[in-house]
Each structure stands twice: as structure tokens, then as C-alpha cells.
C-alpha positions as a Markdown table, in Angstrom:
| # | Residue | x | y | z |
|---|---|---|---|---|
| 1 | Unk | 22.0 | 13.9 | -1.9 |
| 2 | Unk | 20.4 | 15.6 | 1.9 |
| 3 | Unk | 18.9 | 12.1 | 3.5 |
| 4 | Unk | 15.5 | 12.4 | 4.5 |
| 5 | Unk | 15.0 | 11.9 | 8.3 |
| 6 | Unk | 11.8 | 9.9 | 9.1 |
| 7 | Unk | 9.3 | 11.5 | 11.5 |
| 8 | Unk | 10.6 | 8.6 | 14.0 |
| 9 | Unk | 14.2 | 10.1 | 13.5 |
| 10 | Unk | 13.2 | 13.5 | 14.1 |
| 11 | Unk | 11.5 | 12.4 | 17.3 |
| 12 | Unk | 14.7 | 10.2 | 18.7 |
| 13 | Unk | 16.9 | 13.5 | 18.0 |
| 14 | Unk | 14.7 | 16.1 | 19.6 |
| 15 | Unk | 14.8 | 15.9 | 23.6 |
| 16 | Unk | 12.2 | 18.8 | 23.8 |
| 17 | Unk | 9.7 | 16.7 | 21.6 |
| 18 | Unk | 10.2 | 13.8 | 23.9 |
| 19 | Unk | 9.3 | 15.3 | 26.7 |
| 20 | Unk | 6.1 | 16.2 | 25.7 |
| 21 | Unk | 4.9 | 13.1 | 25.6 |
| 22 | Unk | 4.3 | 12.4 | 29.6 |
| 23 | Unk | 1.6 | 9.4 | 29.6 |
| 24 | Unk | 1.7 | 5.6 | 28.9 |
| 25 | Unk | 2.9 | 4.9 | 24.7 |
| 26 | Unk | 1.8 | 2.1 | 22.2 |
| 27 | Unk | 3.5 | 1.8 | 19.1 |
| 28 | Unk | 1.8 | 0.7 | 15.5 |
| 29 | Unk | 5.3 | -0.7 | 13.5 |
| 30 | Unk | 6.7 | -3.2 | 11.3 |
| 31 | Unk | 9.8 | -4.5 | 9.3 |
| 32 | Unk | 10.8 | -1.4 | 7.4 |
| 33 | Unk | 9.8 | 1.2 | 10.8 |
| 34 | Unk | 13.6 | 1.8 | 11.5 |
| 35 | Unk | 15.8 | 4.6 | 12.1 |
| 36 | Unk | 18.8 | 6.0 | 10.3 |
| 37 | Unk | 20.9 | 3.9 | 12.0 |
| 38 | Unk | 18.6 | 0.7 | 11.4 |
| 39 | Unk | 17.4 | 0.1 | 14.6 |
| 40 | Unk | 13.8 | -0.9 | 14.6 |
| 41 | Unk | 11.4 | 1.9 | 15.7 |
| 42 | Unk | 9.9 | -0.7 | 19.3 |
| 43 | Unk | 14.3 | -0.4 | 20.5 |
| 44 | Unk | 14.3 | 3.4 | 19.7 |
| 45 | Unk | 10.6 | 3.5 | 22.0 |
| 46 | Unk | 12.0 | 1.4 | 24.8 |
| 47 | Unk | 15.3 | 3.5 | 25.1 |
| 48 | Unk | 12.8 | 6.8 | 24.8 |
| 49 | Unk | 10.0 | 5.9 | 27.2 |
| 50 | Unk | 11.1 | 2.8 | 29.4 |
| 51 | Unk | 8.4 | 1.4 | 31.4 |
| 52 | Unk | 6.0 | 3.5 | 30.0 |
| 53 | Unk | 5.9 | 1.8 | 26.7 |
| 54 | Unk | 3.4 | -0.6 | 27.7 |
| 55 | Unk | 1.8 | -2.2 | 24.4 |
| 56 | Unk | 3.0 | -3.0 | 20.5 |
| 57 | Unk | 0.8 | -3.6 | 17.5 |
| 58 | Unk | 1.2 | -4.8 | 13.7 |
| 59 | Unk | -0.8 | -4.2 | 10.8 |
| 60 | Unk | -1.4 | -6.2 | 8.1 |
| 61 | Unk | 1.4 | -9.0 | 7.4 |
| 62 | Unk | 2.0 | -8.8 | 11.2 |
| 63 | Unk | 4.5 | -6.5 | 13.1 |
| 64 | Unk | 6.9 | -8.8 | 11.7 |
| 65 | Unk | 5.9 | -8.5 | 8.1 |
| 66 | Unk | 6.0 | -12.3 | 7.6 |
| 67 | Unk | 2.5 | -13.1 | 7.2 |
| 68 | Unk | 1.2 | -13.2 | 3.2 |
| 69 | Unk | -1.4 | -12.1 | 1.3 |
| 70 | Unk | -4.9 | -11.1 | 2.3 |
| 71 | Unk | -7.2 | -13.3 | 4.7 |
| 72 | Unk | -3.9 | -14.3 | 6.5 |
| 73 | Unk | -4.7 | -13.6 | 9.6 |
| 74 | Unk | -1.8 | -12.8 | 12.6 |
| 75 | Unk | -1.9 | -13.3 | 16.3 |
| 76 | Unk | -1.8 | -11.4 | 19.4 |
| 77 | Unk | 1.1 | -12.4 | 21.6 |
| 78 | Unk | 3.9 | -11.3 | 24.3 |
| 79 | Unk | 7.0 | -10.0 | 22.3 |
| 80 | Unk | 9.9 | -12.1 | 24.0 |
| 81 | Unk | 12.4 | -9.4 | 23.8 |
| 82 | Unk | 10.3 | -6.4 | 24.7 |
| 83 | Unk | 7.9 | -8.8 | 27.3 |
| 84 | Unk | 5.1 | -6.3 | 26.3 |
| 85 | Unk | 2.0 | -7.2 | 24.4 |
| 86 | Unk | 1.7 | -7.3 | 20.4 |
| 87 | Unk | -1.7 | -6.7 | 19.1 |
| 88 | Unk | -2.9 | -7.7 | 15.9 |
| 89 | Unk | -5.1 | -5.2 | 13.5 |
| 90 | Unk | -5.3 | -8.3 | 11.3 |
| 91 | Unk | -6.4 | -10.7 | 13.4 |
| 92 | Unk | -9.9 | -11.1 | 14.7 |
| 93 | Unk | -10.3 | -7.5 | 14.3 |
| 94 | Unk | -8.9 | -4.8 | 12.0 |
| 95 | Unk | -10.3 | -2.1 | 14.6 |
| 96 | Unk | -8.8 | -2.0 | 17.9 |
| 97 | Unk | -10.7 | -2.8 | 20.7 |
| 98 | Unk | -11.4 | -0.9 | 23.8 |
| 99 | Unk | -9.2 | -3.3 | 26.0 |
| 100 | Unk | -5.9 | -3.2 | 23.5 |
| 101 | Unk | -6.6 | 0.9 | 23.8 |
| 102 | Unk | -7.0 | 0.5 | 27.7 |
| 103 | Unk | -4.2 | 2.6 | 29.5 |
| 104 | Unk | -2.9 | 4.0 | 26.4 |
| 105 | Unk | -2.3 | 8.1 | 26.7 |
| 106 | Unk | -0.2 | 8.7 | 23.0 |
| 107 | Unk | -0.6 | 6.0 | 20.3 |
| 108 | Unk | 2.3 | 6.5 | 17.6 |
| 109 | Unk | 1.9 | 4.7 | 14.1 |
| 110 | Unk | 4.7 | 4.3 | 12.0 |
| 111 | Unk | 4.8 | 2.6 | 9.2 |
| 112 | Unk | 5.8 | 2.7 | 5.7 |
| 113 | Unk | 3.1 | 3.4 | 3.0 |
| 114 | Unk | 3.9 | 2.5 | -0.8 |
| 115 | Unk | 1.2 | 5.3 | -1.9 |
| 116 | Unk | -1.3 | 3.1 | -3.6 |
| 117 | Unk | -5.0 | 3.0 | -2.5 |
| 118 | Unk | -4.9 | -0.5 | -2.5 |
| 119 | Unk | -2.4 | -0.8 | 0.6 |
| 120 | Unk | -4.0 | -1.6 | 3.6 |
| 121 | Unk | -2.0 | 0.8 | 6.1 |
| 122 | Unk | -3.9 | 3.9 | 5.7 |
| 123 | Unk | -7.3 | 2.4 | 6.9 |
| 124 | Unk | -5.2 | 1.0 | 10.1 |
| 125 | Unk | -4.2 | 4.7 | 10.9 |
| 126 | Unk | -8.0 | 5.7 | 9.9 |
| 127 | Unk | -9.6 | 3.0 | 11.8 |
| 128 | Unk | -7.6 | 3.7 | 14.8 |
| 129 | Unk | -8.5 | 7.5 | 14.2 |
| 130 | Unk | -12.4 | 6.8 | 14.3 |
| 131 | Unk | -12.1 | 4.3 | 17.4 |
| 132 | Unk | -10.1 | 7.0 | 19.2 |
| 133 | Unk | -12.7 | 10.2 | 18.4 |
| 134 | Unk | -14.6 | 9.9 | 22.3 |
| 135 | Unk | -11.5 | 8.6 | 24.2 |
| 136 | Unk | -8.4 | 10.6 | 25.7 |
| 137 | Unk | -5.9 | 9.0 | 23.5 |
| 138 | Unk | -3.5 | 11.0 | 21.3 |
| 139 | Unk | -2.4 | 10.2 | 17.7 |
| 140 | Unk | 0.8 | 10.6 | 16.6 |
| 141 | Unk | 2.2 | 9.6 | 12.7 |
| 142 | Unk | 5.9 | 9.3 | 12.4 |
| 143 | Unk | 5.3 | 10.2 | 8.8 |
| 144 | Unk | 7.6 | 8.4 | 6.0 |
| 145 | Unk | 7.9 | 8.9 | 2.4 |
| 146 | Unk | 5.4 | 8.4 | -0.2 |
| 147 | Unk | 7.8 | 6.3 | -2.8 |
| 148 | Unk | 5.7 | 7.0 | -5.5 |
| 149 | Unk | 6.3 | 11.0 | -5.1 |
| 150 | Unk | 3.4 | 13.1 | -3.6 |
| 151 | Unk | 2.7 | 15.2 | -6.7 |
| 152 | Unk | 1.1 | 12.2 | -9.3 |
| 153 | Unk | -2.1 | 11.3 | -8.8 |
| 154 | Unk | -3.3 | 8.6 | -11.2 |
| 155 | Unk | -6.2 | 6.1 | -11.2 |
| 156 | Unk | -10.1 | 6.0 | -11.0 |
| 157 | Unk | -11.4 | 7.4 | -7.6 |
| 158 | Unk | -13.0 | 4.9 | -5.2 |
| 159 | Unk | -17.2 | 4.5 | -5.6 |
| 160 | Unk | -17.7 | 4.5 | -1.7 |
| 161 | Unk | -20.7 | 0.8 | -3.0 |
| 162 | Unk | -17.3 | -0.8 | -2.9 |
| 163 | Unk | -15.2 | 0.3 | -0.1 |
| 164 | Unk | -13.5 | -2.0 | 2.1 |
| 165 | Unk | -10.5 | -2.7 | 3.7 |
| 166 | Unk | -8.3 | -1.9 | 0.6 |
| 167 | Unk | -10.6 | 0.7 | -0.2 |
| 168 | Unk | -12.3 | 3.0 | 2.3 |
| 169 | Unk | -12.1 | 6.6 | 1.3 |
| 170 | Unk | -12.6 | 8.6 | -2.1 |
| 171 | Unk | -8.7 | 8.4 | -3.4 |
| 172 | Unk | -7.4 | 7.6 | -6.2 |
| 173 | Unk | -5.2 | 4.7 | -7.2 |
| 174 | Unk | -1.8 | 7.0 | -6.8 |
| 175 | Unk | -3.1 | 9.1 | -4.4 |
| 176 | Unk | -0.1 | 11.7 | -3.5 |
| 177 | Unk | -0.1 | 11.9 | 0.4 |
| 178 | Unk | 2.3 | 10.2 | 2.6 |
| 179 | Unk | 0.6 | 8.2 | 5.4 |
| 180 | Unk | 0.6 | 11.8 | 7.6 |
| 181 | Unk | -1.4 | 13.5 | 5.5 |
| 182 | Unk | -4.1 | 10.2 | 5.1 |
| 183 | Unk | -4.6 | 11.2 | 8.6 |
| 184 | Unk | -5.3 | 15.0 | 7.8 |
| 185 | Unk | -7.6 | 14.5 | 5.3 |
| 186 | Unk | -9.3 | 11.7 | 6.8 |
| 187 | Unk | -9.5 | 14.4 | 9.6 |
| 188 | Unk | -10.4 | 17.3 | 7.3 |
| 189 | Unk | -12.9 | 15.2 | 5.2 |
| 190 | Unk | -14.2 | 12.2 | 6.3 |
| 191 | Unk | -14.3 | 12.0 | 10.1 |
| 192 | Unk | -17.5 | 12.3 | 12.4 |
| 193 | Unk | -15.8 | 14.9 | 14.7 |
| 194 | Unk | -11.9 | 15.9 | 15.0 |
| 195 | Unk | -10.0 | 14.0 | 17.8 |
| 196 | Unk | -6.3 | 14.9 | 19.1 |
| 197 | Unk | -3.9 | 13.8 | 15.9 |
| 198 | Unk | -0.9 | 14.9 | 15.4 |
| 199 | Unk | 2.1 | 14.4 | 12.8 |
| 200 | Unk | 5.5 | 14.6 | 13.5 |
| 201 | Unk | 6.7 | 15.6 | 10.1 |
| 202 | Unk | 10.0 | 14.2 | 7.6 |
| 203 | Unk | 12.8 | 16.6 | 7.7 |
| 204 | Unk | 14.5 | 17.5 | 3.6 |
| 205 | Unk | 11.6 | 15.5 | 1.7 |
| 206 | Unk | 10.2 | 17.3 | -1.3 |
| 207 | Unk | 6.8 | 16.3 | -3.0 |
| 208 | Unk | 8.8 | 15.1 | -6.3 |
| 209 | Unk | 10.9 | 12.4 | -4.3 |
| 210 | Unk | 10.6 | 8.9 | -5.1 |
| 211 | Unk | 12.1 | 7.0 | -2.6 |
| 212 | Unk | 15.4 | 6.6 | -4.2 |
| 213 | Unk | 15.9 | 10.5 | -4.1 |
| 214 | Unk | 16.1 | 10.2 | 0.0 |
| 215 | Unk | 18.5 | 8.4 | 0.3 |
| 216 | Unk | 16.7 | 5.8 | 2.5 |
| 217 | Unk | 17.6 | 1.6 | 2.1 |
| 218 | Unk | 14.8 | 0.1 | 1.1 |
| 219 | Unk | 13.0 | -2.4 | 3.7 |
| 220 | Unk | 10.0 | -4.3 | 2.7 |
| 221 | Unk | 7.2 | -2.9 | 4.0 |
| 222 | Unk | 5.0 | -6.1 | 3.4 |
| 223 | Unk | 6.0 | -9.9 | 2.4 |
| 224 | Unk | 6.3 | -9.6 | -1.7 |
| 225 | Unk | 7.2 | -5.7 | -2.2 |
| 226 | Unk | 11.2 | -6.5 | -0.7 |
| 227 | Unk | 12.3 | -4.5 | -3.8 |
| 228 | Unk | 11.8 | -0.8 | -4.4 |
| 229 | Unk | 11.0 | -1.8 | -7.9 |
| 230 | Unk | 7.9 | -3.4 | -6.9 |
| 231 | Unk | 6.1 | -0.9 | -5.5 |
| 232 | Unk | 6.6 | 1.5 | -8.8 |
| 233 | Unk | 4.7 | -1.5 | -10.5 |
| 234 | Unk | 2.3 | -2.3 | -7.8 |
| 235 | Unk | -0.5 | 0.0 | -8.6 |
| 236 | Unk | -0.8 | -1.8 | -12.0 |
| 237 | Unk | 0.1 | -5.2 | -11.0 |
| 238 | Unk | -1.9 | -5.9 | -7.7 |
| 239 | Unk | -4.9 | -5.6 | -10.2 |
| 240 | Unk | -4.1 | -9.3 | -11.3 |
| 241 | Unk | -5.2 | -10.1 | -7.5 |
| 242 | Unk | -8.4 | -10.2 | -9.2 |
| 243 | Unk | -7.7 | -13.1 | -11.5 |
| 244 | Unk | -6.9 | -16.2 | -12.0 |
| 245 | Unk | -3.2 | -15.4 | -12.7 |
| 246 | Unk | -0.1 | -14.9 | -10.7 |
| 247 | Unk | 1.2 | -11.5 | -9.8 |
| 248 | Unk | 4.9 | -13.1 | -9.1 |
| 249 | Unk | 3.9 | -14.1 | -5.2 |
| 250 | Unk | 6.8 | -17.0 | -4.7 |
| 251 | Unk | 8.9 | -15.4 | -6.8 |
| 252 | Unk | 11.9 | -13.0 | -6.2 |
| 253 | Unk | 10.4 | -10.2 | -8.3 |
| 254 | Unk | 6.3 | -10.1 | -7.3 |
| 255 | Unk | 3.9 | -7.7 | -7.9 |
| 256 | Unk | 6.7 | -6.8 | -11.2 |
| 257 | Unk | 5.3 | -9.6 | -13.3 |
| 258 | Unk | 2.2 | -11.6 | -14.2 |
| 259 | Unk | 1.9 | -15.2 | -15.9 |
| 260 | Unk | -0.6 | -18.3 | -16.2 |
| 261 | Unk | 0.5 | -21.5 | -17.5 |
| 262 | Unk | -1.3 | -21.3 | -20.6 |
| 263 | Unk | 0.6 | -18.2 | -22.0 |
| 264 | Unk | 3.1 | -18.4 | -24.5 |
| 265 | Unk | 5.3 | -15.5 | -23.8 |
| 266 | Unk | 7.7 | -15.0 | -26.7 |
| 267 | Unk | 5.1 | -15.5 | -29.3 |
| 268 | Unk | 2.3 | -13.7 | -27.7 |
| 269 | Unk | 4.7 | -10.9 | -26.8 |
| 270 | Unk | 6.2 | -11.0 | -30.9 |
| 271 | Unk | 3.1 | -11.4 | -32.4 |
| 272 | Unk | 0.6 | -9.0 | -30.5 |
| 273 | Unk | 2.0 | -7.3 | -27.3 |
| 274 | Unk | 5.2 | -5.7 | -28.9 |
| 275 | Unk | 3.0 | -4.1 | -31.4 |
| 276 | Unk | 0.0 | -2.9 | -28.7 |
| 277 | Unk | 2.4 | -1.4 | -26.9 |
| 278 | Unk | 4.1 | 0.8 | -29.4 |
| 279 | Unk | 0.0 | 1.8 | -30.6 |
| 280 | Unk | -0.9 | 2.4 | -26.9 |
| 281 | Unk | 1.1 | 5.6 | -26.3 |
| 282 | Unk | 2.1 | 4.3 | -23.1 |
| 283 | Unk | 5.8 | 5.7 | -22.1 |
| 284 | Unk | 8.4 | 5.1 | -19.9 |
| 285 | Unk | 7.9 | 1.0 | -20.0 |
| 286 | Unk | 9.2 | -2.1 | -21.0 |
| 287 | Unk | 7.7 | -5.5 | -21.1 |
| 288 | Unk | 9.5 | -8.3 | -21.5 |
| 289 | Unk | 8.5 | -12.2 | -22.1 |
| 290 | Unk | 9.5 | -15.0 | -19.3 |
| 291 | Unk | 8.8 | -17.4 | -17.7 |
| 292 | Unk | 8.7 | -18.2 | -14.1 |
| 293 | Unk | 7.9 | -21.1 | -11.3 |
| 294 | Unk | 6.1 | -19.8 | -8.2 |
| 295 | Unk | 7.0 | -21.4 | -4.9 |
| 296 | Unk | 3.8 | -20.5 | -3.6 |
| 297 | Unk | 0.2 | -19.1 | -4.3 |
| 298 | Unk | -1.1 | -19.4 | -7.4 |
| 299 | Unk | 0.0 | -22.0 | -9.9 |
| 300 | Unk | 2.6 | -23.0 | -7.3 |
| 301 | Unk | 5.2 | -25.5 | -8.5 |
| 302 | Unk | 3.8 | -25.1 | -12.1 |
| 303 | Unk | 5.6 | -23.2 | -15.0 |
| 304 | Unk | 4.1 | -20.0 | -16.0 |
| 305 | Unk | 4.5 | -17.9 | -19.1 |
| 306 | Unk | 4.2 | -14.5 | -18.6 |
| 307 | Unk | 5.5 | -10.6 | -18.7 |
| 308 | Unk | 7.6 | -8.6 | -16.7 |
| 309 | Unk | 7.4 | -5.0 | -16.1 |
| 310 | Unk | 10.1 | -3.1 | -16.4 |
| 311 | Unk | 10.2 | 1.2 | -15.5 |
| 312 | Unk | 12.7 | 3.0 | -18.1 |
| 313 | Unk | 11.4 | 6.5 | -17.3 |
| 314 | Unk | 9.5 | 7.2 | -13.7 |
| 315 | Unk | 8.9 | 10.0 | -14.7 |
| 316 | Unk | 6.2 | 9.7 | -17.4 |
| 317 | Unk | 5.5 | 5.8 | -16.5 |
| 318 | Unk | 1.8 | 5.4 | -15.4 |
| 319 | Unk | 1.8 | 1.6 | -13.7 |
| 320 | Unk | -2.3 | 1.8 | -13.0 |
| 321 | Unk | -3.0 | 2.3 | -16.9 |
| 322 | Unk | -0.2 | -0.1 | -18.1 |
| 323 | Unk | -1.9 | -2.8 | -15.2 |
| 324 | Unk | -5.2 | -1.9 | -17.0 |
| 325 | Unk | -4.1 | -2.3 | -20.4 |
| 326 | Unk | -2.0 | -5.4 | -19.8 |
| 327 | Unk | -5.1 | -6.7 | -18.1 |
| 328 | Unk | -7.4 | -5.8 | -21.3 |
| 329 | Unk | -4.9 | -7.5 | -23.6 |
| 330 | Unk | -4.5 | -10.6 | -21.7 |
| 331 | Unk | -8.0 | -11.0 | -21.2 |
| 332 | Unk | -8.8 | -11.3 | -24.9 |
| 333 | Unk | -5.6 | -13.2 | -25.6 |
| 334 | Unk | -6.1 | -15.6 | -23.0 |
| 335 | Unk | -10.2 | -16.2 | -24.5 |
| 336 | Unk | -10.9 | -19.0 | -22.2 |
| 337 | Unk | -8.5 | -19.5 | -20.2 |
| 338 | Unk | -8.9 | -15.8 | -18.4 |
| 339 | Unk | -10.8 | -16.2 | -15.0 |
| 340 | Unk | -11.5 | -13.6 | -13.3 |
| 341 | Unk | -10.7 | -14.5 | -9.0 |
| 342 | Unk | -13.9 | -15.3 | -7.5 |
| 343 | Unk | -15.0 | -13.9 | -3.7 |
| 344 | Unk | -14.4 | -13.9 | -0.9 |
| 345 | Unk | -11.8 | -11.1 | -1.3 |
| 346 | Unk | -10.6 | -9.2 | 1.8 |
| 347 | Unk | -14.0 | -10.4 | 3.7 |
| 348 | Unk | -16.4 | -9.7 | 1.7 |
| 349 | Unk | -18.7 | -12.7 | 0.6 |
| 350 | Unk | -20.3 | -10.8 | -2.3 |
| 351 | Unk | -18.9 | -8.9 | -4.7 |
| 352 | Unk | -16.0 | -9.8 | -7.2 |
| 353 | Unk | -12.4 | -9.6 | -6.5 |
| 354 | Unk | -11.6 | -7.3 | -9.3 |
| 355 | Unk | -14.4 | -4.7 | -8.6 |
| 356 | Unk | -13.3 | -4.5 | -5.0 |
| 357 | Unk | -9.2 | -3.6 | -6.0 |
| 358 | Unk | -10.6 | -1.4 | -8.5 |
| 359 | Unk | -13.2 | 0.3 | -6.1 |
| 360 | Unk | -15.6 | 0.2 | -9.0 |
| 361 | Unk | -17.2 | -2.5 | -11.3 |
| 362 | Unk | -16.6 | -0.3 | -14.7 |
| 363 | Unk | -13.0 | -1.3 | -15.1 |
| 364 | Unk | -13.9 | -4.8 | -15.2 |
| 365 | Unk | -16.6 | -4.0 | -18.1 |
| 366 | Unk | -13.8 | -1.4 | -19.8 |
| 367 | Unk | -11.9 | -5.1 | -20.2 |
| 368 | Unk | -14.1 | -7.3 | -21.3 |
| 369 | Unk | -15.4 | -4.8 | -23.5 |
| 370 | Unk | -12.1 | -3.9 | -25.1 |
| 371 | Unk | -12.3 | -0.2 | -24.2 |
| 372 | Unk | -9.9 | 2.0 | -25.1 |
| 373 | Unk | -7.5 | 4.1 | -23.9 |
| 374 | Unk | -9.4 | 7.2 | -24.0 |
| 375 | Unk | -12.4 | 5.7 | -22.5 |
| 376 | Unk | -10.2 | 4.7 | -19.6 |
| 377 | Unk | -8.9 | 8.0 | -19.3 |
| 378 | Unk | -12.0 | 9.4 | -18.6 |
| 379 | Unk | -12.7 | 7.3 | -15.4 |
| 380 | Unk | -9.8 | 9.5 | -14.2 |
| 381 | Unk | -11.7 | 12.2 | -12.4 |
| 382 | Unk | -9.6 | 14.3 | -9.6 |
| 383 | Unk | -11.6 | 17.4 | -9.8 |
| 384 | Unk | -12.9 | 16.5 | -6.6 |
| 385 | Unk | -10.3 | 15.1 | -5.2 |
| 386 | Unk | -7.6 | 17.8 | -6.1 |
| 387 | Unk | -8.9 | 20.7 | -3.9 |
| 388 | Unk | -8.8 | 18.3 | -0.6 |
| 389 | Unk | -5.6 | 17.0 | -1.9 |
| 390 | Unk | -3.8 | 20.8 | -2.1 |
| 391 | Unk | -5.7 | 21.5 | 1.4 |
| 392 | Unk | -4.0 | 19.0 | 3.3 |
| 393 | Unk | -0.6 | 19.2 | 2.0 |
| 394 | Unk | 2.3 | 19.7 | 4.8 |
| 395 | Unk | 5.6 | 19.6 | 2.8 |
């Protein structure tokens, strides 16, 4: 196996590269923005630029990646190691402001993406690509990996009515692009006017690599995806968000499993699941009946029954449609005891949970009406997508 090298690796081993980077650099990172070696991207920047590293700033979850879920809120403060400042774009604000910009000449983001529309990253980059239009700041991605390969796409695209911060571009769920080509394509497609963005491209990744092909460790990118397994299953799974049900946050294995208290898992799963599943067509997947005791979030300290899922073929496994499917059983299964998570979502007051992660309210109605399989295939629609998609590719 040839390891990937990280556009941040690329950058620490190329001294002409460096150097043409003269002004005053900020840095967009977090837990998993490391080099080859392990040493977190804000060393590899003070060792590169010295004094003129002036300011730091985290995403969602924090630049430490130790705030959860959405609404969670992290501060601004000075780093004690690095005695520079760390900005929040999850804080008061998700769009920096003209004073955190101030005295900034090349702003590098690096973080790790997991690929899904739902993951908040890409709209930091695009956010700070649309404040950045009418000033003389630079944009530079250290791209990284899309671990869901950049080849499947797979989910309904985005209806712009319900756009927000996990949603704010026509993508689909499994979109393809690694964070670097967000950037292009939000250039390309969706800006006002180009500004001065850059990427400093992965060395030896191919578009059919899931992460474990590239020979990369695994560090969580956010609080409850600290195994790579999680984020294969995390297009289907963070659709529970939108319910009353746990998605595994306070377990060792979220955003791989669901459960309620109510659910009885090995009879549900022997007397109606097992058999759904095998009439479904869906491949490459395994569920399997637990139960489980969340520390934290929903149903804390309470016993749930539920399912976990488990990937026995990437290849043909399709997480958003088994996430939709196990959402459609469960709904009907559950009668009653189904809730669907009630706003506010991710700041806005108005519209349901669901609808918002799903970027549209038909998926909700596909489940509550017991649609099928075919009808949910036809909310797949790339024929608009796929042409920008192919345009912007860099690998």
C-alpha cells in the first residue's frame, strides 16, 4: 500500500511551496488535522511560519473536537501553548467576522471531511470563501481524503427551501468531493464572484479509496465518529437525529446503531426485520439486534433495544437508503411510540428536524407513508449534479 500524503504533508515537505506564502497565516484545524508523523497541523504551522502565524480557529465541535452535538456552542480563547488566539466558527457566529479576518494575508483550512452533506465542515470552508470575496485574503485547503471514496454519489439532492448549516448547497447525501474540491465548485457554481482560493492537493489518492486504502490512522474528526466505521454508516444513521431515538451518542459505537427503550430487539429483528431485509434487495449489510445504555443524550442512563449496523461489502453497501429503510420500518413498528425530533434543529425555529437533515420534507412523507424502495429511488436525481461534479474533479 503507497500512503497518501495530506495536502498539509505536501506543504511541510516542499520548501519552495513555503516560501510562497510571505504574509501573516491563520489556520482552520482540529483533532484529526495531523501530519504523517502525528504532529498536529498548529506545531507543523508554528515551526513553518514562526511569528507570522498570528491566529487559530475551530469548527464545529471546537479546535479540540471535544464539544458534542449541534447547538453546542464553543468559545474563543488564547491557546496556552501557542499564546495565539483561537476563534470559534461555532460560537456566536459560524461566519467569521471582519476583526477575527483582520491582519490575515493566507487563511489555510484543514480539516478532515467524512463526505456526507450533513457534515458541517464544508459550509465552514464555504462561509469563509463568501466573507473573504472583497478582501485581500488568500484561501488555501490542505485537502484530505474523502473516506467514503470520491466516485459514489448517493442520496436525494438538497431543495435550497431547506438549506442550512448542514445543508447549504445542491449536493447530494454522498456527494464524492473531498473538502478541496467543495471549494472549487462552490467557486465554479455557487459563488457571487471568484476570490483568490487555492488547493494544495493529496499526493497517491485515487477517487476509489476509502480511507482504509491510504493507509492513514484514523483520528476522529468530530466527538462520536472516533471509529472509521462510523462514518461508512453515518449518512444513514445521522438521519435518526431527526427523532426521538438514539443514534449511539454515549456509546462507544455512535452514529453505527439506533435504539429506543420501547424496542424489543431480538423479536422485532426475528419476526419482521430479518425478513425485510432479505425482500429489500439491500446488499452489502448486516443488522444485528442489541441493546445498549447511553451515557449521555438521549435516553441517557436508560436501556435501549435497538440495531446495529454492520458493512460486509463497501462496495455495493448504500448507508443513506439502508438509514431510510430502517427509518420506514421502525416508524411503523414503533406505531406510537415513533416521535419524530421537534425544532429547533441547527438554529432554525421552524421547520422539522428531519426535513432539515434530509434537505427536503418528501423523505419524511416516503416514511410515514410506507414508500417503497423504488419510490425512494427516484428522489435520487444527479443529472444535475453529475456534470458540475466531473467539472471540478482534481484527482
Amino acid at each position: 500500500m503507497v500512503k497518501v500524503a495530506t495536502g498539509l504533508d505536501v506543504l511541510c515537505n516542499d520548501f519552495h511551496l513555503q516560501k510562497e506564502f510571505k504574509g501573516n497565516v491563520a489556520l482552520l484545524c482540529h483533532n484529526a488535522s495531523v501530519d504523517k508523523d502525528f504532529v498536529p497541523a498548529a506545531v507543523r504551522f508554528k515551526e513553518l511560519f514562526g511569528s507570522r502565524f498570528i491566529k487559530l480557529f475551530g469548527p464545529q465541535h471546537g479546535f479540540s473536537t471535544d464539544a458534542q452535538d449541534n447547538m453546542i456552542e464553543t468559545d474563543h480563547y488564547v491557546h496556552p501553548h501557542f499564546n495565539i488566539l483561537v476563534y470559534s466558527l461555532y460560537s456566536e457566529t459560524r461566519v467569521p467576522t471582519d476583526e477575527m479576518l483582520n491582519g490575515i494575508d493566507h487563511f489555510f483550512v484543514d480539516l478532515q471531511d467524512v463526505g456526507c452533506r450533513m457534515y458541517t465542515y464544508i459550509y465552514s470552508l464555504t462561509l469563509l470563501l463568501e466573507k473573504c470575496i472583497d478582501k485581500d485574503i488568500e484561501v488555501i485547503v490542505l485537502d484530505r481524503p474523502n473516506p467514503l471514496n470520491g466516485i459514489t454519489l448517493e442520496g436525494n439532492v438538497l431543495d435550497p427551501k431547506y438549506a442550512s448549516f448542514i445543508g447549504r448547497h445542491p449536493i447530494p447525501v454522498r456527494h464524492g468531493m473531498t473538502i478541496g474540491e467543495v471549494g472549487l465548485m462552490h467557486q465554479k457554481y455557487w459563488a457571487d464572484k471568484p476570490m483568490n482560493y487555492r488547493v494544495i492537493k493529496m499526493r497517491n489518492w485515487e477517487r476509489n479509496m476509502y480511507f482504509e486504502d491510504t493507509g492513514l490512522s484514523w483520528l476522529l474528526p468530530s466527538p462520536n465518529l472516533s471509529r472509521y466505521e462510523s462514518a461508512m454508516t453515518f449518512p444513514g444513521i445521522v438521519l435518526f437525529e431527526g427523532t426521538q431515538l438514539s443514534e449511539g451518542r454515549g456509546t462507544t459505537q455512535s452514529l453505527e446503531l439506533v435504539g429506543h427503550p420501547s424496542i424489543e430487539p431480538f423479536a422485532w429483528y426475528d419476526r419482521h426485520l430479518k425478513q425485510a431485509l432479505e425482500k429489500s434487495g439491500l446488499k452489502g449489510v448486516a443488522i444485528r439486534p442489541i441493546t445498549f445504555l447511553p451515557t449521555f443524550n438521549k435516553h441517557a442512563d436508560s436501556v435501549c433495544g435497538g440495531f446495529q449496523i454492520h458493512v460486509t461489502d463497501r462496495n455495493v453497501f448504500q448507508p443513506w437508503r439502508v438509514g431510510q429503510w430502517l427509518l420506514r420500518e421502525l416508524y411503523h413498528l414503533m406505531e406510537g411510540d415513533f416521535k419524530w425530533l421537534q425544532p429547533p434543529y441547527e438554529y432554525d425555529y421552524t421547520n422539522m428536524p428531519i426535513d432539515i437533515i434530509n434537505g427536503t420534507d418528501k423523505l419524511r412523507y416516503w416514511v410515514e407513508q410506507r414508500g417503497s424502495l423504488q419510490m425512494l429511488g427516484s428522489l435520487e436525481d444527479f443529472s444535475d449534479y453529475e456534470p458540475k461534479f466531473r467539472a471540478i474533479q482534481i484527482y
